[in-house]
N, C-alpha and C positions, 0 to 999 in steps of 0.2 A: 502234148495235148490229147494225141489217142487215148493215154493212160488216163488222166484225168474223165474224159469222155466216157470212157468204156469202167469206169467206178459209180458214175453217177448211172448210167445205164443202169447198170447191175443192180443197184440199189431201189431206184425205182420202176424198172418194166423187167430188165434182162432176166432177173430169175424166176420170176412167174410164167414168162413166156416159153422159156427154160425148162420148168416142170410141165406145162403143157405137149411140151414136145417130146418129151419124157415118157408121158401118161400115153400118147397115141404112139410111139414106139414099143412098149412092153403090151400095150394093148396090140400090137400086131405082130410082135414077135410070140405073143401068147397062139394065135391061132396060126399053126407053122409054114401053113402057105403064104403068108404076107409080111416072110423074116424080111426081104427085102427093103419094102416099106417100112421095115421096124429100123433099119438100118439107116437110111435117108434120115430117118425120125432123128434118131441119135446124134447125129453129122449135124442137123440142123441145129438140136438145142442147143450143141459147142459154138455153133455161128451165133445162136441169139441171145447166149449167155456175155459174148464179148466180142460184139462183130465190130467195131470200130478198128483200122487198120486192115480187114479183111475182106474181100468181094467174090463175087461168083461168075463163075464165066462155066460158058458152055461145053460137053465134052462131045470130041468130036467124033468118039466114038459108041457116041449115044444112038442105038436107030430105035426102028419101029418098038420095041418089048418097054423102053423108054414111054413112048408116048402111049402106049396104052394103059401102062402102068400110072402115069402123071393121071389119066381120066378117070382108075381107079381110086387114083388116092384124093381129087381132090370131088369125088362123089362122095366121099368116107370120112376121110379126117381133113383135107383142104380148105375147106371151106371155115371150119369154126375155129382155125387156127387164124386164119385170115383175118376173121371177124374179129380173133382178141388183138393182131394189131392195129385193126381202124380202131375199135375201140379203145386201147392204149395210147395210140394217133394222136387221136382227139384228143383223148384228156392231154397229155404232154403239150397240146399245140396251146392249150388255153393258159399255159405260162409262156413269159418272154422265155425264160431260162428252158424250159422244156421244149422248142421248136425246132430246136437242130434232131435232139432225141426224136421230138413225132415225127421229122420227116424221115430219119433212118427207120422207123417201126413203117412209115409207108412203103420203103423200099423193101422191107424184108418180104410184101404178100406176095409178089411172083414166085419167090425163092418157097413159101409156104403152100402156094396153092401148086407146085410143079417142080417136086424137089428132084425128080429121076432126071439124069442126064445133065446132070451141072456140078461143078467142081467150087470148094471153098480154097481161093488163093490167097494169098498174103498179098495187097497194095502196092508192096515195091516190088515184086517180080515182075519180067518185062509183060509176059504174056496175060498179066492178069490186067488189060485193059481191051484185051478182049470185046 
């Protein structure tokens, strides 16, 4: 079912949200103080390229450079990545077939607006229910 799920994603949101995450990582790896951010970037598209079977959980050795960093990126690039998945959301939610997909694009805005200090796990590891 993951498989199937994570086909139709791909074909209707995953890869556009994919190159968005894309475009704000080379855009920050461009200016060399926010390789960091360009790096989260990257990690994210691979989750929103095929995140079905995958979840994020917190790392616990995230501190304070973590959350300052979350405040930078989501004054910067957090916010309009967000915005493209309500807006994705939405549209998926106005099909029957598209409601499971808008509600995973609802889940992924945490993961977009606060990407420092969180890990992409695979769903059957124990720890990933975190």
């Amino acid at each position: 079912m993951r498989l199937i799920l994570n086909i139709i994603w791909l074909v209707l949101c995953g890869f556009w949200m994919a190159v968005g995450y894309v475009v704000a990582g080379i855009i920050c790896c461009v200016l060399i103080v926010t390789i960091p951010f360009g790096i989260a970037s990257f990690r994210i598209a691979g989750f929103a390229l095929w995140p079905f079977g995958r979840t994020t959980v917190e790392r616990r050795d995230a501190g304070a450079a973590s959350c300052v960093g979350n405040v930078i990126w989501l004054v910067f690039a957090g916010w309009w990545l967000a915005l493209g998945h309500v807006i994705t959301g939405i549209a998926l939610c106005v099909t029957i077939i598209g409601i499971p997909l808008g509600i995973a694009n609802f889940k992924l805005i945490p993961i977009s607006l606060t990407p420092l200090g969180r890990e992409i796990v695979p769903t059957d590891q124990p720890f990933a229910t975190r």
